[in-house]
C-alpha positions in Angstrom: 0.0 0.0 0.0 1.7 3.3 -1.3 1.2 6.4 0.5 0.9 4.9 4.3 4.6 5.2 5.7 5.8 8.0 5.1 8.5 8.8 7.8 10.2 11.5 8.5 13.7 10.6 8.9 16.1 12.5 7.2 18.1 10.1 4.9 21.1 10.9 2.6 20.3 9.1 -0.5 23.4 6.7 -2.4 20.7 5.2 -4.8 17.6 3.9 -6.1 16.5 0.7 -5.7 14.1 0.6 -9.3 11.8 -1.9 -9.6 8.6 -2.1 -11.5 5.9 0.0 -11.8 7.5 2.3 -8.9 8.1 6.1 -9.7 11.0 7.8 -8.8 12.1 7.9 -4.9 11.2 11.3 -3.6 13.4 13.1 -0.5 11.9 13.2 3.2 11.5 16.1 5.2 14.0 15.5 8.2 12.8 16.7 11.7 13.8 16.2 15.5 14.9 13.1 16.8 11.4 10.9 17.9 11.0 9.5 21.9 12.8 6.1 19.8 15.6 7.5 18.6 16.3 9.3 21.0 16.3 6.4 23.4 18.4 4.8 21.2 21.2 6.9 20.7 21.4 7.1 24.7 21.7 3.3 24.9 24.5 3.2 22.4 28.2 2.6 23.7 30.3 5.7 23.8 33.0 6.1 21.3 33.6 4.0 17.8 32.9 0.2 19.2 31.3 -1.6 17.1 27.8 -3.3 18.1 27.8 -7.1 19.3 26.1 -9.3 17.9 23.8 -12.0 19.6 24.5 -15.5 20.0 22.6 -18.7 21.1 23.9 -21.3 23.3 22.7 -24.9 22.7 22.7 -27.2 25.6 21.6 -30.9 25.4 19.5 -32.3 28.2 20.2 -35.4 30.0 18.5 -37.6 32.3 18.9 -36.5 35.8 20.9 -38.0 38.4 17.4 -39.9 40.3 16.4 -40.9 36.7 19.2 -42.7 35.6 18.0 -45.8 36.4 14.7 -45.2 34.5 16.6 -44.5 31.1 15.0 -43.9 28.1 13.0 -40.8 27.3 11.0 -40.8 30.0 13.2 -39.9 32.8 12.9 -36.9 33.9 16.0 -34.4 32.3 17.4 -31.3 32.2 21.0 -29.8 33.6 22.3 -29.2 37.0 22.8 -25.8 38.0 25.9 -24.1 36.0 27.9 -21.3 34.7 26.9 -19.8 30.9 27.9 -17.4 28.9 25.8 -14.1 29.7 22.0 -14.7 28.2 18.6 -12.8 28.7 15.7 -15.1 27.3 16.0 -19.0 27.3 13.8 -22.2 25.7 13.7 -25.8 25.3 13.1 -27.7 21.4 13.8 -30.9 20.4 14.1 -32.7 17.2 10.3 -33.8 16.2 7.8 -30.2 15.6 4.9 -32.9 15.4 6.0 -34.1 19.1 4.3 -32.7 22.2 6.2 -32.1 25.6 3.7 -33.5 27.8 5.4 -32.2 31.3 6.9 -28.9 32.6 9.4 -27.0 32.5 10.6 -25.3 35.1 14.2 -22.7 35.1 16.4 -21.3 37.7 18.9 -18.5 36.4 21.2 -16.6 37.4 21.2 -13.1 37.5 24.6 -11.2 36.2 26.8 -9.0 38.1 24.0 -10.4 41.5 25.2 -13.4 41.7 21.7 -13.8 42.9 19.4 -17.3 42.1 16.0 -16.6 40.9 13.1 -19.0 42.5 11.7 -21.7 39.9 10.0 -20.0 37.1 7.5 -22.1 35.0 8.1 -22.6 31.2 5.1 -22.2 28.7 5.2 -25.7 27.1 2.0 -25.7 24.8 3.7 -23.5 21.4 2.5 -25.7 18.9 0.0 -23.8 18.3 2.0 -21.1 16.9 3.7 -21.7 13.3 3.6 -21.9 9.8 0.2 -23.7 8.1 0.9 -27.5 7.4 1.7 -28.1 4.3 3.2 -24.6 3.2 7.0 -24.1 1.8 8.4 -22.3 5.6 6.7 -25.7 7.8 8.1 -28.3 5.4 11.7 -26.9 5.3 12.9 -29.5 7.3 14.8 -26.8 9.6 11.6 -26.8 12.0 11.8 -27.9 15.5 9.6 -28.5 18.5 9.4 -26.1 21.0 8.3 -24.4 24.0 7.4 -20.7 24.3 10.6 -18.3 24.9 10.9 -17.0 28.7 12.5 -13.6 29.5 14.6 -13.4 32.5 17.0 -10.6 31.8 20.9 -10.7 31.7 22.1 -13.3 33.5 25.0 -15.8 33.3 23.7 -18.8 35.6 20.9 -21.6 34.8 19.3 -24.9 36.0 16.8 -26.8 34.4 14.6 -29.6 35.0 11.7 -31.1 32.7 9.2 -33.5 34.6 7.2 -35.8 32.5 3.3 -35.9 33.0 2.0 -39.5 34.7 -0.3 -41.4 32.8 -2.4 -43.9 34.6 -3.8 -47.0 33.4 -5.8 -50.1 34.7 -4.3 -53.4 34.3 -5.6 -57.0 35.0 -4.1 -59.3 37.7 -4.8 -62.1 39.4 -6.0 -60.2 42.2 -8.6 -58.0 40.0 -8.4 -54.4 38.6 -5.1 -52.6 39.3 -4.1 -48.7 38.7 -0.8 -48.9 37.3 0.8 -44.8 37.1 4.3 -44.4 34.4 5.9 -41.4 33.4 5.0 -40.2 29.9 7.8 -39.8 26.9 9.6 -36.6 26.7 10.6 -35.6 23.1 13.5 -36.7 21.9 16.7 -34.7 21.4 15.4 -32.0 23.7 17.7 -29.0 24.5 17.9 -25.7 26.4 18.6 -22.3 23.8 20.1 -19.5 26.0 19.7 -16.7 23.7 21.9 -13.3 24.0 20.0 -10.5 21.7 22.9 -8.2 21.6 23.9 -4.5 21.3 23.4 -3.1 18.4 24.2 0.2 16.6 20.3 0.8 15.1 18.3 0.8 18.6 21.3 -0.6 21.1 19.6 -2.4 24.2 17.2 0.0 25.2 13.9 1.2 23.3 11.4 4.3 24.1 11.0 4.6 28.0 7.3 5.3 27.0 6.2 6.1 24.1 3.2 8.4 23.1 -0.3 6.0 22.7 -2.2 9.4 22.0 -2.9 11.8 19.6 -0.3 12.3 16.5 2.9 14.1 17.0 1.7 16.8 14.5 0.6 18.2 11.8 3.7 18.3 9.7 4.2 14.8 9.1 0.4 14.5 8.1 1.0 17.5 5.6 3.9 15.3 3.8 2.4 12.2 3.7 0.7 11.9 0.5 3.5 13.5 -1.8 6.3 12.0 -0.6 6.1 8.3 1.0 4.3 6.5 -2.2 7.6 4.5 -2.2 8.1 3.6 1.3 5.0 1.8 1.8 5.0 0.2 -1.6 7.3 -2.8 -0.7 8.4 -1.9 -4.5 11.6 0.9 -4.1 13.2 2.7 -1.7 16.0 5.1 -1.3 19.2 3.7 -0.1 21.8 5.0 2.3 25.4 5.1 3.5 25.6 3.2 6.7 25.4 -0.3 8.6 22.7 -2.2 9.3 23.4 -4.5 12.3 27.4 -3.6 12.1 27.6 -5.1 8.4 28.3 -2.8 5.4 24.6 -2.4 3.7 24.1 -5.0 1.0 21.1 -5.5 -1.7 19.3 -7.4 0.7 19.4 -4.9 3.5 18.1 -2.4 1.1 15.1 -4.8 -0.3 14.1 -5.4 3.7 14.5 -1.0 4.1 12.2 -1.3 0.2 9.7 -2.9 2.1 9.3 -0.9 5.2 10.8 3.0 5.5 14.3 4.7 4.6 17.0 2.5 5.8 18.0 5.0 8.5 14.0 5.4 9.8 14.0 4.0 13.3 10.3 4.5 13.3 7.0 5.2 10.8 5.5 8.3 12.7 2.0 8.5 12.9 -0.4 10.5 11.3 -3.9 12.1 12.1 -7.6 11.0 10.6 -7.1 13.2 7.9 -3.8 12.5 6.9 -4.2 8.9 6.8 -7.1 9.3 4.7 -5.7 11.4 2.4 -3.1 8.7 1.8 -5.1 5.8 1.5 -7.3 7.6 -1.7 -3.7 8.7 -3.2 -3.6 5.0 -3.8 -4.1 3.4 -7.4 -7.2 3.0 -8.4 -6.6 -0.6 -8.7 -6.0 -0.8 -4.9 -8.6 -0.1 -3.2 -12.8 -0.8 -3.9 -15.4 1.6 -4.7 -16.7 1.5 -1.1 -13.4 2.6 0.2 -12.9 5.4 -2.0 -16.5 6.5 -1.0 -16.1 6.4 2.5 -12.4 5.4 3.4 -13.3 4.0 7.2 -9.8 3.9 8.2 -8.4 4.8 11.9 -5.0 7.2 12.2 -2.2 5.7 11.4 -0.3 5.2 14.7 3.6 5.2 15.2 5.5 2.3 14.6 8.5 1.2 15.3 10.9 -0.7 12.5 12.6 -3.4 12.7 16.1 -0.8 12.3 14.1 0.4 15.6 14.3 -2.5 17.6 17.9 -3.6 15.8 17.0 -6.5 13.6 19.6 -8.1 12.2 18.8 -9.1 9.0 21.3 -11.4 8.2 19.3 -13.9 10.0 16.3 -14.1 8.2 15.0 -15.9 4.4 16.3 -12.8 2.5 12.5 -13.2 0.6 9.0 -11.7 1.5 6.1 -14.0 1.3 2.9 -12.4 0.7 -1.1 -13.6 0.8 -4.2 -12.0 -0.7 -5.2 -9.4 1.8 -5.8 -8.8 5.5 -9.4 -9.6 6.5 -9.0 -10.5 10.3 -6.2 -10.0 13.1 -5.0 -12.5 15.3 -4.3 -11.6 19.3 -1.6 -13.4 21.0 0.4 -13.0 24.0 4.1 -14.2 23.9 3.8 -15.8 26.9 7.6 -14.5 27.5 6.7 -13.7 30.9 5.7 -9.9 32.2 9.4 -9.0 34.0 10.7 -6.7 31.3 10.9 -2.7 31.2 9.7 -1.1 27.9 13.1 0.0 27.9 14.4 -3.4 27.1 11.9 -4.2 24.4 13.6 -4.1 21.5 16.5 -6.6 23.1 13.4 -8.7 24.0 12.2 -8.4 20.7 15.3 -9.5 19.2 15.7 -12.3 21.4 12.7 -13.7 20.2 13.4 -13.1 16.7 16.5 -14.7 16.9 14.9 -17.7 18.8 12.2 -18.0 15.9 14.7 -18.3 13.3 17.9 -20.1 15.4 17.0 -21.9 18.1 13.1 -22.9 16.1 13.5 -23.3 12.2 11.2 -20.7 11.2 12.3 -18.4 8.1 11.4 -14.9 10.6 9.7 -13.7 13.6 6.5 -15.4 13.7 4.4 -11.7 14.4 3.6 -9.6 12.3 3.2 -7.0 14.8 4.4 -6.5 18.5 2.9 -4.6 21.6 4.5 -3.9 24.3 2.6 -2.7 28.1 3.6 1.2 27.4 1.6 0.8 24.2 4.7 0.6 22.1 4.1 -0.8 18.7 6.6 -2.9 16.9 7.0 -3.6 13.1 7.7 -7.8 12.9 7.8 -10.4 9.9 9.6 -8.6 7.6 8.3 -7.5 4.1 6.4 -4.2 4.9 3.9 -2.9 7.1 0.9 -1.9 5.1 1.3 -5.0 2.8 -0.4 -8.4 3.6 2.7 -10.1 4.9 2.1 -13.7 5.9 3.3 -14.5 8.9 3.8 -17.7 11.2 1.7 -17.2 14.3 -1.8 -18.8 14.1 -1.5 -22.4 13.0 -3.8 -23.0 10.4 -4.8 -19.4 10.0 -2.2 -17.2 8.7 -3.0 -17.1 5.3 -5.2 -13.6 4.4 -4.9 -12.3 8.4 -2.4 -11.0 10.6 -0.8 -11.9 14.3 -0.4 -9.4 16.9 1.7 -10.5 20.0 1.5 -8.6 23.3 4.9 -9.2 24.9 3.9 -10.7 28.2 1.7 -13.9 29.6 -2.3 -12.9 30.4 -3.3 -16.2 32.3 -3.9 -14.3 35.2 -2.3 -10.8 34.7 -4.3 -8.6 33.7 -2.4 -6.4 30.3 -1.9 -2.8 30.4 -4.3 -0.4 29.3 -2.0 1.2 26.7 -0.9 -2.7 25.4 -5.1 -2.5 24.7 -5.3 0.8 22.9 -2.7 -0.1 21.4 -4.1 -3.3 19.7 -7.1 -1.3 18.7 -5.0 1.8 17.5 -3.1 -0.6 15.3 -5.8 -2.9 14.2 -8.2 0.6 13.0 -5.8 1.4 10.7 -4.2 -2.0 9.1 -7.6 -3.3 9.0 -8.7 0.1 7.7 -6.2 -0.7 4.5 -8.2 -3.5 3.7 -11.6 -2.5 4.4 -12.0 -4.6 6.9 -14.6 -3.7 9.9 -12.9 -4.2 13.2 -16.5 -5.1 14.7 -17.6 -7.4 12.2 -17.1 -11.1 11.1 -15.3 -12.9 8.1 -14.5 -16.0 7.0 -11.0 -17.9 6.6 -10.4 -20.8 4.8 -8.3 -23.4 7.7 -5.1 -24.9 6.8 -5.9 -27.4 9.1 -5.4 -27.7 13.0 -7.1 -28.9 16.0 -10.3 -26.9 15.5 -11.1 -27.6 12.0 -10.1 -29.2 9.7 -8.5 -28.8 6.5 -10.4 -26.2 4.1 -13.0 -25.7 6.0 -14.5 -22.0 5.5 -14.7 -20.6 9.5 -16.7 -17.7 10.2 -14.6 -15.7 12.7 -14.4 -12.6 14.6 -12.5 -9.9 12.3 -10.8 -9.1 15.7 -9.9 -12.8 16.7 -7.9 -14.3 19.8 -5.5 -17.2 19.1 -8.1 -19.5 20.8 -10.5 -18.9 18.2 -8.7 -20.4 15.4 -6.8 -23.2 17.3 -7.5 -25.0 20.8 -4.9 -23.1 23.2 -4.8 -20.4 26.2 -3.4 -18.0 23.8 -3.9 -14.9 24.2 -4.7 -16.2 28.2 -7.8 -15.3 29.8 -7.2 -12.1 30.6 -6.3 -10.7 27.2 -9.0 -12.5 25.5 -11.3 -11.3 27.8 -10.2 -7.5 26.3 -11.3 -8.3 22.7 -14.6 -7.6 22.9 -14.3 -3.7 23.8 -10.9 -3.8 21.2 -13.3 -4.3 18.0 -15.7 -1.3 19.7 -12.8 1.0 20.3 -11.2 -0.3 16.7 -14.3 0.3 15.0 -14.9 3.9 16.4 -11.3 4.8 15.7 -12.2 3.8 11.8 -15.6 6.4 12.4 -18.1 3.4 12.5 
């Protein structure tokens, strides 16, 4: 969708990255540093040191010292209590995606420069439910692994793990009658703990926006600009290219086709724009883009700030270098991360990156799973790569992803209750990408499944436009508290959109 991103980062343009049916890359208007950049450049080590880059660290389990009589798979595993390199967010996979840990997980770590032990912390085990639909190119790669949900603990350089098997119980026959006979269940084989370290780097360093606006537009300036000169940034077809780094490397074609697909290569974030200035974009769009009901009555809420992936320091090295696209966006998904609510906003965008990285390293997939990220200031995050008004197809509803989009709320809803900004900010975010599509926020639409545990393969599913994981596939996600939000999401959506 041309017309939608214009950001207003100066940018000192090397080239043009010409593609078809793109017009000529026009100049943006620079302006003050933005609450993000800002941020960033304060996080950023002093002098000419170069950024570091994360790492993971792959630890096998083995059967613990009680269990090693038991053998086999279902002992219970994990690792005694040791010294690691320094590590912020941690998870379990094994070999088998098809294979469910039927158990828990439970972690100890260490915090760094403490010394001190944190008490057990429980590991969300039931992630299957996120992913790429069966059958498509990104789940049959053969690089796709089994896995639990990531967990957050901040830097630390000390862990202990331990994975107990469920009990199953059964009724056998004996001489004597009817006996209950109780065995521990089979833990996946090849199991292992990923102790992920997301880095420094030189886009948004290790900190993010302390808090970030979730109200009304900056102002009227970027509005003014919008229509005239962003028809490339939001086309996912050109963009202008700069001198620079991205992630610490020299910028290379690919960098430049992920900046094409997004903003300028040195745009930290999309600002937002007001009612009228979002409209105005939308109907500068080709006439083959958008219906007749659109151009009509274009019910579309403000486009709200966003934060690229430059923002929170993506390093795009790590992901397919391709964009994969579907149809069109007719209904949002809501997830949490389940990554555990112990994070500052400040440290989003390392959070961010340490899920990234354990989507692509530590779990097979091609990119973040999300298409979009919220944090509990209200914070919005750009995430599968490939452009933020197009219909990028993510990984993050199994069986649904095709013609919708994920939204994942860092944090785990079970019983926490999110933050009111993490719930505007759904809606804020939902009013306008829906709006691109002419989608209602309040209404309902159908999705053809790609198969899962609610229905089954090709089967048409009338849904909420505004969904909840749960709807599409038999999980907690978004947990209870979240989903219980959706309802007055699609009202606030939809009156954003001036329904």
């Amino acid at each position: 969708m041309r017309g939608l991103l214009a950001s207003s980062i100066g940018v000192t343009c090397a080239a043009a990255l010409a593609l078809p049916l793109t017009p000529p890359a026009t100049a943006v208007t620079a302006r003050p540093a933005t609450t993000v950049q800002a941020a960033a450049a304060a996080a950023r080590p002093a002098g000419p040191a170069a950024p570091l880059a994360g790492s993971t660290q792959s630890l096998p389990l083995t059967p613990l010292s009680r269990d090693r009589a038991l053998g086999g798979t279902g002992a219970e595993q994990g690792l005694p209590r040791r010294d690691v390199r320094s590590f912020s967010l941690l998870g379990v996979v094994w070999d088998d995606p098809d294979a469910e840990l039927h158990g828990r997980v439970q972690v100890r770590t260490r915090a760094a420069g403490t010394g001190t032990w944190s008490d057990w912390q429980d590991v969300e085990t039931h992630n299957a439910d996120h992913g790429a639909d069966p059958d498509t190119p990104e789940r049959a790669s053969g690089h796709v692994r089994g896995a639990t949900a990531p967990l957050w603990v901040g830097e630390s350089d000390g862990v202990e793990v331990r994975v107990s098997p469920d009990a199953e119980q059964r009724t056998e026959d004996t001489a004597d009658g009817a006996r209950t006979v109780s065995s521990s269940l089979e833990l996946p084989a090849g199991m292992r703990l990923e102790l992920v370290d997301p880095g420094i780097t030189d886009a948004g360093g290790t900190a993010g926006p302390a808090h970030a606006p979730v109200g009304p537009p900056r102002s009227r300036a970027a509005t003014a600009q919008a229509p005239a000169d962003a028809l490339e940034a939001a086309s996912g077809t050109a963009a202008e290219l700069t001198e620079g780094t991205t992630t610490g490397a020299t910028t290379t074609v690919e960098a430049a086709e992920a900046s094409a697909a997004n903003a300028p290569l040195a745009a930290t974030e999309i600002p937002a724009l007001d009612r009228a200035g979002t409209e105005s974009a939308l109907l500068a769009l080709g006439s083959g883009e958008l219906t007749a009901a659109q151009r009509a009555k274009p019910y579309i809420g403000p486009r709200p700030g966003i934060v690229t992936r430059r923002g929170w320091g993506a390093d795009e090295k790590l992901r397919e270098k391709s964009f994969v696209y579907t149809k069109k966006v007719k209904a949002a998904f809501v997830h949490h991360t389940a990554s555990g609510n112990k994070y500052k906003c400040s440290q989003v965008p390392s959070v961010i990156r340490g899920i990234y990285r354990y989507h692509v390293r530590s779990m097979g997939w091609r990119d973040i799973g999300y298409n979009f990220l919220v944090d509990k200031c209200g914070n919005i995050y750009e995430g599968r790569a490939g452009g933020v008004a197009k219909p990028v197809l993510g990984a993050h509803t199994l069986g649904f992803n095709s013609n919708s989009m994920g939204i994942a709320v860092l944090g785990t809803f079970t019983s926490t209750k999110p933050s009111a900004a993490a719930v505007k900010g759904i809606a804020r975010l939902t009013a306008w990408k829906l709006g691109l599509f002419g989608a209602n926020p309040n209404g309902k639409t159908y999705l053809k499944s790609g198969g899962g545990n609610l229905y089954r393969k090709g089967k048409n599913v009338r849904l909420n436009v505004i969904s909840g994981h749960r709807d599409g596939f038999a999980t907690e996600c978004p947990g209870r508290q979240l989903y219980g939000k959706l309802g007055s999401t699609r009202t606030t959506a939809a009156g954003y959109q001036g329904r």
